[in-house]
PDB file of N, CA, C, O and CB in Angstrom:
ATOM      1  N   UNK A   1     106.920 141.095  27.254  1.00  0.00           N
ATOM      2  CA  UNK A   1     107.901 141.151  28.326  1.00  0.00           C
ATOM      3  C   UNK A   1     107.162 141.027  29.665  1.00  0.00           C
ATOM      4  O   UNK A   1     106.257 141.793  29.994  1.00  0.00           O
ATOM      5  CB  UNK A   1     108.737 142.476  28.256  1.00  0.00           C
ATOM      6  N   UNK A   2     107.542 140.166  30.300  1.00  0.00           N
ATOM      7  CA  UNK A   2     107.405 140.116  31.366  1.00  0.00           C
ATOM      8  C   UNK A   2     107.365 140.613  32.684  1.00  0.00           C
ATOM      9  O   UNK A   2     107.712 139.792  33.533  1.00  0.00           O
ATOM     10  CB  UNK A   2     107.696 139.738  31.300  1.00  0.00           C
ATOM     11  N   UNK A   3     107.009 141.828  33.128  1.00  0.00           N
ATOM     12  CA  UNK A   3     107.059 143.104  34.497  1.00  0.00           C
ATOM     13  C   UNK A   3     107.374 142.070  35.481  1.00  0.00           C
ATOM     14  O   UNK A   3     106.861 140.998  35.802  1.00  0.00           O
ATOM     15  CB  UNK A   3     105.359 144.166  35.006  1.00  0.00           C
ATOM     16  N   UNK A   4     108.962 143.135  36.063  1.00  0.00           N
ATOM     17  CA  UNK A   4     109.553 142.437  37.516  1.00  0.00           C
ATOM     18  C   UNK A   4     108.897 143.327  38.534  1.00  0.00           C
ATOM     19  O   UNK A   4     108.382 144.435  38.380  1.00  0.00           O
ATOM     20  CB  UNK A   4     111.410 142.466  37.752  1.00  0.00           C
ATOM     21  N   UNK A   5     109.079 142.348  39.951  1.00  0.00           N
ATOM     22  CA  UNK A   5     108.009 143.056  41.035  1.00  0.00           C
ATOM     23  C   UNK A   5     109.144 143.738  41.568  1.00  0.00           C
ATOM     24  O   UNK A   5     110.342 143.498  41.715  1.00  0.00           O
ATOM     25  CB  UNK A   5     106.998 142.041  42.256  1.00  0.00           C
ATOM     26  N   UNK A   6     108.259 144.778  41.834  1.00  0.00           N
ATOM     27  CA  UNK A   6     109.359 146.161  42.864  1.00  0.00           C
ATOM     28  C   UNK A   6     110.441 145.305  43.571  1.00  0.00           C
ATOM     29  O   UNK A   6     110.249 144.206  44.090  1.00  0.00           O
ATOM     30  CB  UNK A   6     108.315 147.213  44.486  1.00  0.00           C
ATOM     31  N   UNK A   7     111.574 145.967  43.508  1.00  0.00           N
ATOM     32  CA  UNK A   7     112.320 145.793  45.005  1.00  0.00           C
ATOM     33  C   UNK A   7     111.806 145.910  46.238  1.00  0.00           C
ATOM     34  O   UNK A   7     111.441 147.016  46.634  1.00  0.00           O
ATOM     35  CB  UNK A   7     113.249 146.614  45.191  1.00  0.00           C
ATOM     36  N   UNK A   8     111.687 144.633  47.135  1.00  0.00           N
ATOM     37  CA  UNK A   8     111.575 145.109  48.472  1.00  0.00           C
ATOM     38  C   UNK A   8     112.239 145.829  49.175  1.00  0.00           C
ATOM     39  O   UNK A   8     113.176 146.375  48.593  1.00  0.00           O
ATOM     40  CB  UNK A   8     111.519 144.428  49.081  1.00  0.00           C
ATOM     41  N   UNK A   9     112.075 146.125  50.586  1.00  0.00           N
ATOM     42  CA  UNK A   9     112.517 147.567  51.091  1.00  0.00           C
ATOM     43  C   UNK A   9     113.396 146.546  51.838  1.00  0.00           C
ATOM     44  O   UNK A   9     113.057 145.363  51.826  1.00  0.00           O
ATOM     45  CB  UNK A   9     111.366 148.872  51.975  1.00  0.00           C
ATOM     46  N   UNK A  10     114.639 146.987  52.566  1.00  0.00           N
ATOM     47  CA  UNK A  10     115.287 145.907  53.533  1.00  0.00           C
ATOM     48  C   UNK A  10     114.833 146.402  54.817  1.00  0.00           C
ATOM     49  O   UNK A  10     114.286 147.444  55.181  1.00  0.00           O
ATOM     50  CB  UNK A  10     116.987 145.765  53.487  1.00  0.00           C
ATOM     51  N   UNK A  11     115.221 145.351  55.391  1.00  0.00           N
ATOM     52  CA  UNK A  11     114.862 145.374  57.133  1.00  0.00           C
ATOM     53  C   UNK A  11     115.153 146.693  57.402  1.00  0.00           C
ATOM     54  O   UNK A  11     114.284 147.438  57.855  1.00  0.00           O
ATOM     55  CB  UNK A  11     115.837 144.322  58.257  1.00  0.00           C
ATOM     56  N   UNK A  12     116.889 147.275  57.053  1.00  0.00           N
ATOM     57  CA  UNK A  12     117.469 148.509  58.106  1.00  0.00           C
ATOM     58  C   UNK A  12     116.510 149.652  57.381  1.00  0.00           C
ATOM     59  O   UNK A  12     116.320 150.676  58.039  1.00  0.00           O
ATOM     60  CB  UNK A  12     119.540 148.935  58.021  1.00  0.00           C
ATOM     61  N   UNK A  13     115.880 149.551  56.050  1.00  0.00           N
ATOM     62  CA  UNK A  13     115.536 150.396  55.824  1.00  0.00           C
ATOM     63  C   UNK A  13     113.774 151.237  56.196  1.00  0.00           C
ATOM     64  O   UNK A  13     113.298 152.371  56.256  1.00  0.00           O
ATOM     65  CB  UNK A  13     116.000 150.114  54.795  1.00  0.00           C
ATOM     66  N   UNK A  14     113.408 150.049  56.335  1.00  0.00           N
ATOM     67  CA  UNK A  14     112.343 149.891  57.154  1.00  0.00           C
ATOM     68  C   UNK A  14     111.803 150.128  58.312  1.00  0.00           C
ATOM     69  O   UNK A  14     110.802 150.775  58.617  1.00  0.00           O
ATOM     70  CB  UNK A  14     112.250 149.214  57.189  1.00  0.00           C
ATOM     71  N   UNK A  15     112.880 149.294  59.194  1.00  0.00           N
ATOM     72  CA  UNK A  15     112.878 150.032  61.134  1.00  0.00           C
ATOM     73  C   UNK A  15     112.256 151.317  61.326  1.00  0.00           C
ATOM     74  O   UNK A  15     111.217 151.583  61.931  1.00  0.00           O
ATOM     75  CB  UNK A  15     114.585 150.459  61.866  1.00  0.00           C
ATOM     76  N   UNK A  16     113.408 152.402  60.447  1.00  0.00           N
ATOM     77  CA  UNK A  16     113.370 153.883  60.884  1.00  0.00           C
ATOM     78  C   UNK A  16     111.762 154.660  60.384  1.00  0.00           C
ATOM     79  O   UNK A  16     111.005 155.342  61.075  1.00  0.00           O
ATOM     80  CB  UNK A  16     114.847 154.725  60.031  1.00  0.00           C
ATOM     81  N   UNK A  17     111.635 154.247  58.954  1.00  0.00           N
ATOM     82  CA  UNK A  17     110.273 154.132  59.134  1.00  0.00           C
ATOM     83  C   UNK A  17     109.451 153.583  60.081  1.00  0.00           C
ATOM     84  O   UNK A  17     108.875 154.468  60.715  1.00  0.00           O
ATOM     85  CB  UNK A  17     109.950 153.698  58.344  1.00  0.00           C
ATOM     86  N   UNK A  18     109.180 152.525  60.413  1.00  0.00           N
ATOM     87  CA  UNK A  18     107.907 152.248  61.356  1.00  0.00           C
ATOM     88  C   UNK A  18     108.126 152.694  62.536  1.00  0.00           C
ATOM     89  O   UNK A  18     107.206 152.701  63.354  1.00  0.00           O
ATOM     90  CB  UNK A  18     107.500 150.854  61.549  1.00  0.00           C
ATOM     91  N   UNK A  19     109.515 153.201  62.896  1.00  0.00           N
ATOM     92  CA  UNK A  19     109.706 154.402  64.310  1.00  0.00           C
ATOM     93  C   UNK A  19     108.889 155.633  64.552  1.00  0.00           C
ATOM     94  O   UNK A  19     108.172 156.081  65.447  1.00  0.00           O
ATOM     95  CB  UNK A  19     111.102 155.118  64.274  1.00  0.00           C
ATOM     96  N   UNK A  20     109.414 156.071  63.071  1.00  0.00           N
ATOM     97  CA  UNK A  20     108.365 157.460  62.650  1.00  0.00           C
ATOM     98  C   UNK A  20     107.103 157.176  62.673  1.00  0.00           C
ATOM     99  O   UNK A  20     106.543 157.962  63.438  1.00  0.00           O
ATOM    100  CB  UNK A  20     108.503 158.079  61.204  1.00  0.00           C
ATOM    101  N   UNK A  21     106.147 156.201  62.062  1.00  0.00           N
ATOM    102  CA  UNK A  21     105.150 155.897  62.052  1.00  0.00           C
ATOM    103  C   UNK A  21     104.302 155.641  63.562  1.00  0.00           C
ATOM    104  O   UNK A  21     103.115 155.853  63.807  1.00  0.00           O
ATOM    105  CB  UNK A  21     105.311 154.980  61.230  1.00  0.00           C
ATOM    106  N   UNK A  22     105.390 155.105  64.461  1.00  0.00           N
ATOM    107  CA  UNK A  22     105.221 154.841  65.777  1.00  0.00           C
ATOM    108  C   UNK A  22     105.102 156.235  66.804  1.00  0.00           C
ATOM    109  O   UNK A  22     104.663 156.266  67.954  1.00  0.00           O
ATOM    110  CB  UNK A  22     106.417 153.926  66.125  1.00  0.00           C
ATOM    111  N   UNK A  23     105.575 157.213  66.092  1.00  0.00           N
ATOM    112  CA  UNK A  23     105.854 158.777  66.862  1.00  0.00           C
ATOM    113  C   UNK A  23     104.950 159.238  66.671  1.00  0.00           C
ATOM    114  O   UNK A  23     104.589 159.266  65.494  1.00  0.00           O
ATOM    115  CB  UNK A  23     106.881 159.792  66.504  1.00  0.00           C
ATOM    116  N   UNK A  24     104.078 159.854  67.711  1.00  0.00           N
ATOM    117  CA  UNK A  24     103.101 160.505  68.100  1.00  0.00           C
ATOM    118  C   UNK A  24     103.282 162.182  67.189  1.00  0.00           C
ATOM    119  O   UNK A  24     102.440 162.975  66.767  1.00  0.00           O
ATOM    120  CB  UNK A  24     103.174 160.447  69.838  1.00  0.00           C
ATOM    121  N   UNK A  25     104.454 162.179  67.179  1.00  0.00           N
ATOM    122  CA  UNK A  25     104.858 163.801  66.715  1.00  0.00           C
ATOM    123  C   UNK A  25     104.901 163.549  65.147  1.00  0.00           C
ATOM    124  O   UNK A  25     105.139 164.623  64.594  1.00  0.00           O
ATOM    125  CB  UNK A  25     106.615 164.501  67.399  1.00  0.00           C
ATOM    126  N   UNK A  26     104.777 162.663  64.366  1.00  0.00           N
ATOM    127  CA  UNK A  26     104.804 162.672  63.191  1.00  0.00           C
ATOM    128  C   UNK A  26     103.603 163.031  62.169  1.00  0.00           C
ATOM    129  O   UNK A  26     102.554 162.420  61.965  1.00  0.00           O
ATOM    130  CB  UNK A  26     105.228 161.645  63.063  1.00  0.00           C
ATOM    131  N   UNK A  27     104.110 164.247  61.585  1.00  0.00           N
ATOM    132  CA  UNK A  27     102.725 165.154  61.179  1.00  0.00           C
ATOM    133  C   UNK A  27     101.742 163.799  60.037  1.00  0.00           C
ATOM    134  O   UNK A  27     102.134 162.724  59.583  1.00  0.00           O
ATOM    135  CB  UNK A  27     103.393 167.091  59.954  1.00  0.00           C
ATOM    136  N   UNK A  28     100.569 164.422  59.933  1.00  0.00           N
ATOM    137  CA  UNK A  28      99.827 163.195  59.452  1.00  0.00           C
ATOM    138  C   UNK A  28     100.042 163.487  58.136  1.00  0.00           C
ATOM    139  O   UNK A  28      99.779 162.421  57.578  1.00  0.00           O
ATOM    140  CB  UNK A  28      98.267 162.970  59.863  1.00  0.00           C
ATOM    141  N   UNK A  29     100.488 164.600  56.946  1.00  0.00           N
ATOM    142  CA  UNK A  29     100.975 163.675  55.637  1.00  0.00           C
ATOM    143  C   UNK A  29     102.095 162.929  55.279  1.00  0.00           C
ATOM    144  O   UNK A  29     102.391 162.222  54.316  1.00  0.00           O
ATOM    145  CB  UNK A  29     101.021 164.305  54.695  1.00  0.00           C
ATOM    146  N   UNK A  30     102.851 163.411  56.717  1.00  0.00           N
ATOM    147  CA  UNK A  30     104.291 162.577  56.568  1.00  0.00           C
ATOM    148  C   UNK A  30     104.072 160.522  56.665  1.00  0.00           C
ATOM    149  O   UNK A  30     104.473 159.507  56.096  1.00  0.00           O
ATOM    150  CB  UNK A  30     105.452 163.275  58.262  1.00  0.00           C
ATOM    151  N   UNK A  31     103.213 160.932  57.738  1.00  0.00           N
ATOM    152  CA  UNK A  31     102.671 159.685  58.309  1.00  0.00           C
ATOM    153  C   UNK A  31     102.298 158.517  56.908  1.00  0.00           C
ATOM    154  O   UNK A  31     102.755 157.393  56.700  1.00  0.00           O
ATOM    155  CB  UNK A  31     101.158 160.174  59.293  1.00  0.00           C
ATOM    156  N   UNK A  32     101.118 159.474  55.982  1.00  0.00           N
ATOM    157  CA  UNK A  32     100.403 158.652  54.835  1.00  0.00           C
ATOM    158  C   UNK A  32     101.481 158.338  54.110  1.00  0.00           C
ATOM    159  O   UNK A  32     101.580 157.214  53.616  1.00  0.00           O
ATOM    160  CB  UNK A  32      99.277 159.378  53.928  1.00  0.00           C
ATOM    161  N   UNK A  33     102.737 159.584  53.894  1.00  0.00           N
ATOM    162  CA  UNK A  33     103.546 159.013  52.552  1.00  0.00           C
ATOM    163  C   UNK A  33     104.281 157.796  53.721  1.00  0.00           C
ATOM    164  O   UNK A  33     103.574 156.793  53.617  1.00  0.00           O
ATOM    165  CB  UNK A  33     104.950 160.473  51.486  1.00  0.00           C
ATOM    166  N   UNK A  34     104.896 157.651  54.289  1.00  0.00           N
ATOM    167  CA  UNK A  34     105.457 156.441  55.199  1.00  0.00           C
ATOM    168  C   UNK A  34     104.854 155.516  55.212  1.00  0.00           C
ATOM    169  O   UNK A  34     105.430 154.435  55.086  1.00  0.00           O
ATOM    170  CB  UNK A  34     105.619 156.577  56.437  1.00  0.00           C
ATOM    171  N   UNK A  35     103.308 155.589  55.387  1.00  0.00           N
ATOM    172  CA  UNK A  35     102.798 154.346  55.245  1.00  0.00           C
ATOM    173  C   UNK A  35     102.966 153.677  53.998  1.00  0.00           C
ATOM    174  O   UNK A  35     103.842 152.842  53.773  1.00  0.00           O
ATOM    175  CB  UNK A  35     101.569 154.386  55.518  1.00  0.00           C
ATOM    176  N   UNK A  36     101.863 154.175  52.979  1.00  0.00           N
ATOM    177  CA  UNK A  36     102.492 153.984  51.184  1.00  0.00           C
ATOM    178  C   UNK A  36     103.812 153.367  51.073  1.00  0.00           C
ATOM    179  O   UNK A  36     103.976 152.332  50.428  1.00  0.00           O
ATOM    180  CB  UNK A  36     102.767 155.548  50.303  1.00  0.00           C
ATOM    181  N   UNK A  37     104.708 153.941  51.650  1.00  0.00           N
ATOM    182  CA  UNK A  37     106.160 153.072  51.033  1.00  0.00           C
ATOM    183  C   UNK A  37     106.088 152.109  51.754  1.00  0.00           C
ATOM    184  O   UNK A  37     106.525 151.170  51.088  1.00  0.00           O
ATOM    185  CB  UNK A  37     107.735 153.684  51.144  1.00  0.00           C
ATOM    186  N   UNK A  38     105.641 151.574  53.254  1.00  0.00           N
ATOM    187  CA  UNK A  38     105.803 150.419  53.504  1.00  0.00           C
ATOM    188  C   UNK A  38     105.179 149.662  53.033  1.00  0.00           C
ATOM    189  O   UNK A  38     105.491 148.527  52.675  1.00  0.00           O
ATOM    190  CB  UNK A  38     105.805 150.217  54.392  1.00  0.00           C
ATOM    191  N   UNK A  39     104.104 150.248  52.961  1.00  0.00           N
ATOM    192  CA  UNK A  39     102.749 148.611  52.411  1.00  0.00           C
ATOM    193  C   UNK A  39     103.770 148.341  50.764  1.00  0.00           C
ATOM    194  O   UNK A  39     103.961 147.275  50.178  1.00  0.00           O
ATOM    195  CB  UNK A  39      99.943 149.457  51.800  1.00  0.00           C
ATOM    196  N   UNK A  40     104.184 149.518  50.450  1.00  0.00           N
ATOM    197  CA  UNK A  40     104.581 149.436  49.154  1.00  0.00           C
ATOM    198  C   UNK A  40     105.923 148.078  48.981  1.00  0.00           C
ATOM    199  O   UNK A  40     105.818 146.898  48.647  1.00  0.00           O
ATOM    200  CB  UNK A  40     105.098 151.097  48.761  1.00  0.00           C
ATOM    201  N   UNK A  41     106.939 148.783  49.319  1.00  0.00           N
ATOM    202  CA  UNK A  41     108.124 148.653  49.776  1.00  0.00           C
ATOM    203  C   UNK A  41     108.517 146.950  50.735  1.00  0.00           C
ATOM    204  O   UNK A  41     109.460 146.160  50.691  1.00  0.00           O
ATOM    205  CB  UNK A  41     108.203 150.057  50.664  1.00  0.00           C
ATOM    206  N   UNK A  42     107.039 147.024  51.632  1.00  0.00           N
ATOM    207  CA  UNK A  42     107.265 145.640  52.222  1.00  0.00           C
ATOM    208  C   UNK A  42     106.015 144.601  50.995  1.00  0.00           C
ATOM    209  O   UNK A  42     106.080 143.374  51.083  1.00  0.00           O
ATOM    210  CB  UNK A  42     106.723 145.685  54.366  1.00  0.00           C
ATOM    211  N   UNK A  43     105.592 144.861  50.569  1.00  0.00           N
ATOM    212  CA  UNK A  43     104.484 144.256  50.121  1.00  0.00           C
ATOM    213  C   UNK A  43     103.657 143.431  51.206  1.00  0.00           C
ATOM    214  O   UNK A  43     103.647 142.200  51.238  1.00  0.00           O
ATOM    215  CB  UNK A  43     104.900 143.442  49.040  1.00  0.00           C
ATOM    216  N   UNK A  44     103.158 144.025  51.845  1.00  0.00           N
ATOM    217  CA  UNK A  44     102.192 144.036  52.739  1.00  0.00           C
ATOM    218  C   UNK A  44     101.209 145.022  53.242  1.00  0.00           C
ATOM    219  O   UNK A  44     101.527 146.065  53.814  1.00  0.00           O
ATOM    220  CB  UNK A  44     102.686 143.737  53.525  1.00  0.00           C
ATOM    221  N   UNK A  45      99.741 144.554  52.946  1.00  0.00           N
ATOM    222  CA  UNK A  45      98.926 145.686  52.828  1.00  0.00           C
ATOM    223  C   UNK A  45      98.394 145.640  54.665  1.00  0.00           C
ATOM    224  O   UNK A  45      97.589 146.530  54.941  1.00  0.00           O
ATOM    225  CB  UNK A  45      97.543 145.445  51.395  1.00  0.00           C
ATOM    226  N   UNK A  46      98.817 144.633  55.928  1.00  0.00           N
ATOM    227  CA  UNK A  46      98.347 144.877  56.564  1.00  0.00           C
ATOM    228  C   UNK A  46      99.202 145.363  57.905  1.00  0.00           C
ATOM    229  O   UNK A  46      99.025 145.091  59.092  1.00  0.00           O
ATOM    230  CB  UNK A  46      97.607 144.068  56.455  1.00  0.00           C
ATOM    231  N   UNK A  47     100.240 146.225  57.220  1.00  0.00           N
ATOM    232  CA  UNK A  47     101.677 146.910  58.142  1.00  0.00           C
ATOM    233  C   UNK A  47     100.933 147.559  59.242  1.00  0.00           C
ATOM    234  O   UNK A  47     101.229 147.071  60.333  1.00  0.00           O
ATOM    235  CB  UNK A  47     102.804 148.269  57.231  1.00  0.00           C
ATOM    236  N   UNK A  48      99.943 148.636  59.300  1.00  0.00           N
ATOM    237  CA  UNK A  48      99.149 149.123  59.788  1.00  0.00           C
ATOM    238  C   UNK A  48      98.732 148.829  61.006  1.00  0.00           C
ATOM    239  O   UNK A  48      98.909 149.459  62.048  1.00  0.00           O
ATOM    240  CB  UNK A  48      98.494 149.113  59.153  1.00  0.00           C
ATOM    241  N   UNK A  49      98.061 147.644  60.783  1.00  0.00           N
ATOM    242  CA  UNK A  49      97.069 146.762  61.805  1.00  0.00           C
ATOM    243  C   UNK A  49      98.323 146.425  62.986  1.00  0.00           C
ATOM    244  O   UNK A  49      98.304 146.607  64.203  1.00  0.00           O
ATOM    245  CB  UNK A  49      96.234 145.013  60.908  1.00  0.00           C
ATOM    246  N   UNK A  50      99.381 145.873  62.114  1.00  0.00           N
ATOM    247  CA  UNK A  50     100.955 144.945  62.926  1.00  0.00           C
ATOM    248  C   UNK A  50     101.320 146.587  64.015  1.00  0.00           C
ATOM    249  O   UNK A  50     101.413 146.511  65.240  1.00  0.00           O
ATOM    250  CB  UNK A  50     103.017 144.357  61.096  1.00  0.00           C
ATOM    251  N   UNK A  51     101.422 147.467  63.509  1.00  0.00           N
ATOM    252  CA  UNK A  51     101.781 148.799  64.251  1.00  0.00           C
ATOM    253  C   UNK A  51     100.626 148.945  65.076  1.00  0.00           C
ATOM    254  O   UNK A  51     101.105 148.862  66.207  1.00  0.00           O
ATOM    255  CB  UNK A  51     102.033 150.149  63.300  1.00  0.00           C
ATOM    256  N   UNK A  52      99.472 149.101  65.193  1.00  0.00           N
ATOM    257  CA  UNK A  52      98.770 149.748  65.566  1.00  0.00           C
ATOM    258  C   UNK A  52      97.584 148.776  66.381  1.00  0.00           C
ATOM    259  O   UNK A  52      97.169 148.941  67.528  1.00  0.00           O
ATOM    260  CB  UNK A  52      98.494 150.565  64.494  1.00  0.00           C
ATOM    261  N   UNK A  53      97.258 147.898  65.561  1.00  0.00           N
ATOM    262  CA  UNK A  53      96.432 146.612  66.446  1.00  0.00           C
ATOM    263  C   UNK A  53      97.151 145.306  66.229  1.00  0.00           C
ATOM    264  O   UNK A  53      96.400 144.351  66.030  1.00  0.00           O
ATOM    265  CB  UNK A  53      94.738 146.321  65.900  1.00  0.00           C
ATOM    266  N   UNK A  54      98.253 145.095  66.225  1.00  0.00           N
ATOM    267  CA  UNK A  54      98.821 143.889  66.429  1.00  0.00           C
ATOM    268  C   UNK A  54      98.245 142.809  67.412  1.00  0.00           C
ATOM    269  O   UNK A  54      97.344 143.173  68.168  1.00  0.00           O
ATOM    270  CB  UNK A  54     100.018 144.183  66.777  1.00  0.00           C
ATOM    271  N   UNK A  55      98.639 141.655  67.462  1.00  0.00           N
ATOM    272  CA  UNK A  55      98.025 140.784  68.079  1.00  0.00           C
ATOM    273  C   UNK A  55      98.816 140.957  69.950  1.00  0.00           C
ATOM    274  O   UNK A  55      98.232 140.491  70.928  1.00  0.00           O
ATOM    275  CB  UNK A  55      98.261 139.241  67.077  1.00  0.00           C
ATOM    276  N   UNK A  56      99.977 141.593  70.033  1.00  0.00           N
ATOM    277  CA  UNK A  56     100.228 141.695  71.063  1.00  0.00           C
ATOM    278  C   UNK A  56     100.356 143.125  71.776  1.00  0.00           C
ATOM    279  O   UNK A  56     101.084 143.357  72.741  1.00  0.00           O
ATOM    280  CB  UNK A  56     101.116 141.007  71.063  1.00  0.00           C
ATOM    281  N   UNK A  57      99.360 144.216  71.003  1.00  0.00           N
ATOM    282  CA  UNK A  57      99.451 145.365  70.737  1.00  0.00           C
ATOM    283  C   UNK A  57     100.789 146.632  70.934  1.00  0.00           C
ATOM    284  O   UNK A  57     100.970 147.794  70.571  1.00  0.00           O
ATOM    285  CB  UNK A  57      98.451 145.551  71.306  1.00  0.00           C
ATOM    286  N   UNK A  58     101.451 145.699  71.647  1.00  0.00           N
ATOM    287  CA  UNK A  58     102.787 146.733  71.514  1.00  0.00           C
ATOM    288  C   UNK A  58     104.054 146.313  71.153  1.00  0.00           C
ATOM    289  O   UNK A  58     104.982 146.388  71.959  1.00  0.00           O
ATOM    290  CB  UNK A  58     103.110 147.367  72.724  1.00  0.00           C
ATOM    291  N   UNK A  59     104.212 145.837  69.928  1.00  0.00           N
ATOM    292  CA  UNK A  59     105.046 145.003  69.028  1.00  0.00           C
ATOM    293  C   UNK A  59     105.901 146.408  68.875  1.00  0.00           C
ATOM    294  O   UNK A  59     105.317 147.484  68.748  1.00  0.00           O
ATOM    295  CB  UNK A  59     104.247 144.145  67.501  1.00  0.00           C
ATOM    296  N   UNK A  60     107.302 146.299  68.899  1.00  0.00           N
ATOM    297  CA  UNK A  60     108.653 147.115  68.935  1.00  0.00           C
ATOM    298  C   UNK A  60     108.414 147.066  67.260  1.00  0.00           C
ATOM    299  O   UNK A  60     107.757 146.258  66.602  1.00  0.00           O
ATOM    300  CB  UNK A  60     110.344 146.290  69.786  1.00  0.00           C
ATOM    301  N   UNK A  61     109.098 148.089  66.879  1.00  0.00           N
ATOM    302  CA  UNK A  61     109.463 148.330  65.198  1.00  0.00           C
ATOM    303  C   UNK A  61     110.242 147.261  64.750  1.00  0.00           C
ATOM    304  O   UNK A  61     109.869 146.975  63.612  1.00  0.00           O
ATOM    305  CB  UNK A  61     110.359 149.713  64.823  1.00  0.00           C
ATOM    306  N   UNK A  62     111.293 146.430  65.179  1.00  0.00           N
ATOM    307  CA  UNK A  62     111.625 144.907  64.395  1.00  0.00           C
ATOM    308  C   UNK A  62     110.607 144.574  64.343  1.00  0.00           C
ATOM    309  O   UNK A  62     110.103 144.646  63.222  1.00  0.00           O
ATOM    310  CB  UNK A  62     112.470 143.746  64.945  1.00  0.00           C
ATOM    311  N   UNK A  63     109.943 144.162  65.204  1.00  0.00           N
ATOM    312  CA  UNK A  63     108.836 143.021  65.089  1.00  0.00           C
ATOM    313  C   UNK A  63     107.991 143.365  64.270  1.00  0.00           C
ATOM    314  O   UNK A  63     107.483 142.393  63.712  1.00  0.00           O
ATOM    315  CB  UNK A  63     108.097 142.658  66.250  1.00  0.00           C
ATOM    316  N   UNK A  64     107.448 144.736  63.810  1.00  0.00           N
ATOM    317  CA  UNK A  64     106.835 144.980  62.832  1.00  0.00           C
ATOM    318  C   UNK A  64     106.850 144.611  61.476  1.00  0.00           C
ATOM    319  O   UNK A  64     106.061 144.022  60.737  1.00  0.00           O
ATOM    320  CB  UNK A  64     106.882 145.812  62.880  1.00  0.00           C
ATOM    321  N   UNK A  65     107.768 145.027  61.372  1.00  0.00           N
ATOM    322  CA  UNK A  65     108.742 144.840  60.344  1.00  0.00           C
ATOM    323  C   UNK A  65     109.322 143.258  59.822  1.00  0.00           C
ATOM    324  O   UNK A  65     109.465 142.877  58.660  1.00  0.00           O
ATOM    325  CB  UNK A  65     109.874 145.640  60.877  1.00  0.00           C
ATOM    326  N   UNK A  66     109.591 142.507  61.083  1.00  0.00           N
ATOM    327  CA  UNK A  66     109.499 141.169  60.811  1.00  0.00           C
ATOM    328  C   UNK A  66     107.975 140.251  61.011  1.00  0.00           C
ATOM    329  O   UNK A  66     107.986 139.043  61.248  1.00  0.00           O
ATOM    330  CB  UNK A  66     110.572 140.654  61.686  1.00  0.00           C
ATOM    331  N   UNK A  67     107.006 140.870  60.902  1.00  0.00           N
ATOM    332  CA  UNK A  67     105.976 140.164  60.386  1.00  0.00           C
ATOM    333  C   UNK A  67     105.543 140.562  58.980  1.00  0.00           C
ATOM    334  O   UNK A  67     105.350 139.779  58.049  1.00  0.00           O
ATOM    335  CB  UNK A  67     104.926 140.261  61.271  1.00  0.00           C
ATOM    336  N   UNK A  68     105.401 142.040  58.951  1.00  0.00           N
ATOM    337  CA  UNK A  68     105.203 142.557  57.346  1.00  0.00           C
ATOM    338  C   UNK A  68     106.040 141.781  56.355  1.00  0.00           C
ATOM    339  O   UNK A  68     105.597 141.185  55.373  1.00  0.00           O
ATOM    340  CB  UNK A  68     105.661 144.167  57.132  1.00  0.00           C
ATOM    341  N   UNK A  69     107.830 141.895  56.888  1.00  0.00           N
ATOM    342  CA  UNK A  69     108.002 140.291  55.449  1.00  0.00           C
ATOM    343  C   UNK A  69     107.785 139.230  55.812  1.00  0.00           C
ATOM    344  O   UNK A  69     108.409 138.521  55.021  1.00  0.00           O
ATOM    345  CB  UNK A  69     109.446 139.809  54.746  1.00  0.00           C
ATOM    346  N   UNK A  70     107.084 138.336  56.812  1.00  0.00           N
ATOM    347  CA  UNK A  70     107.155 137.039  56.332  1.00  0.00           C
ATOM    348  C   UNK A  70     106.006 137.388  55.720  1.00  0.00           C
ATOM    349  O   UNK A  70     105.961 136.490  54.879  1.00  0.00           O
ATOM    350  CB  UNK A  70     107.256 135.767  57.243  1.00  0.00           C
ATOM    351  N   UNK A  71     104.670 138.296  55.460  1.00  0.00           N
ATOM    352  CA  UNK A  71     103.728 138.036  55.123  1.00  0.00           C
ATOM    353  C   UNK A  71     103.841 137.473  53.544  1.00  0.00           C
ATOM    354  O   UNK A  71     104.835 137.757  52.877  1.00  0.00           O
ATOM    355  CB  UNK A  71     103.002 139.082  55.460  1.00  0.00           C
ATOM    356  N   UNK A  72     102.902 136.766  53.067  1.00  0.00           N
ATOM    357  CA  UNK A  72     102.448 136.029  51.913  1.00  0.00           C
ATOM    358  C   UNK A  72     101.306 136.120  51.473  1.00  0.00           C
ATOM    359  O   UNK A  72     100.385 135.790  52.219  1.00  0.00           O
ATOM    360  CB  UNK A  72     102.559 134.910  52.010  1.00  0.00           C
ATOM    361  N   UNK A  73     101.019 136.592  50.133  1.00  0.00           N
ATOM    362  CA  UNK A  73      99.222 136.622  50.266  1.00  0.00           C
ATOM    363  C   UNK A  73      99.389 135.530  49.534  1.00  0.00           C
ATOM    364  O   UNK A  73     100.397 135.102  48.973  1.00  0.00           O
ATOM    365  CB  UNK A  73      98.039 137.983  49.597  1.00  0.00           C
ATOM    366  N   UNK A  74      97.782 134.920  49.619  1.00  0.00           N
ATOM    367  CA  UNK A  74      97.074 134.233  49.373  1.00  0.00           C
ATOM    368  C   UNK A  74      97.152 133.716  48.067  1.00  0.00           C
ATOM    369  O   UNK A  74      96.978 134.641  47.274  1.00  0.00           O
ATOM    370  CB  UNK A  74      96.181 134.672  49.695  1.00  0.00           C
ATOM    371  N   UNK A  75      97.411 132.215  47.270  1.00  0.00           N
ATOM    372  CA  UNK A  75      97.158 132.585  45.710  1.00  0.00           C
ATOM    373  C   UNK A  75      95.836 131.803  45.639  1.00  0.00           C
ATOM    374  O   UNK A  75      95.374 130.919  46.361  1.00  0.00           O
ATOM    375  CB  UNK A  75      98.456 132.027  44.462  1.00  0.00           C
ATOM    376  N   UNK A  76      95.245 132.592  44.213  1.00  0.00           N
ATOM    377  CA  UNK A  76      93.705 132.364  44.367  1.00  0.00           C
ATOM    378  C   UNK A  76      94.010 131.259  42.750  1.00  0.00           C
ATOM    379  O   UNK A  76      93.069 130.667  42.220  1.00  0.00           O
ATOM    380  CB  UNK A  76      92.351 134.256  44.296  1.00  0.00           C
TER     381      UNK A  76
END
């Protein structure tokens, strides 16, 4: 049998996460499990970088969020 890939997370569900993630007040294990579900959830391992060192460093939570899904990895 063939294993199906996780459900992705949707956009609305996502936002409110990378808000929290974006909040200074968000205690740091809350922070790790939030992260985990996005990298998870968006399948993108570089959500992080898009929040935090983005290329325009202060990318709003859509925009986060709409780069984490277009991402695509690589096929080898």
């Amino acid at each position: 049998m063939i294993a199906q890939p996780p459900e992705r997370m949707s956009r609305e569900e996502a936002i409110p996460l990378v808000q929290r993630l974006m909040d200074p007040e968000t205690p740091e294990e809350e922070f790790s499990e939030i992260l985990a579900s996005l990298v998870w959830g968006l399948a993108c391992p570089h959500i992080s970088d898009y929040v935090f060192w983005g290329p325009e460093y202060e990318l709003t939570p859509e925009k986060v969020v709409e780069k984490a899904m277009a991402y695509k990895p690589i096929a080898l």
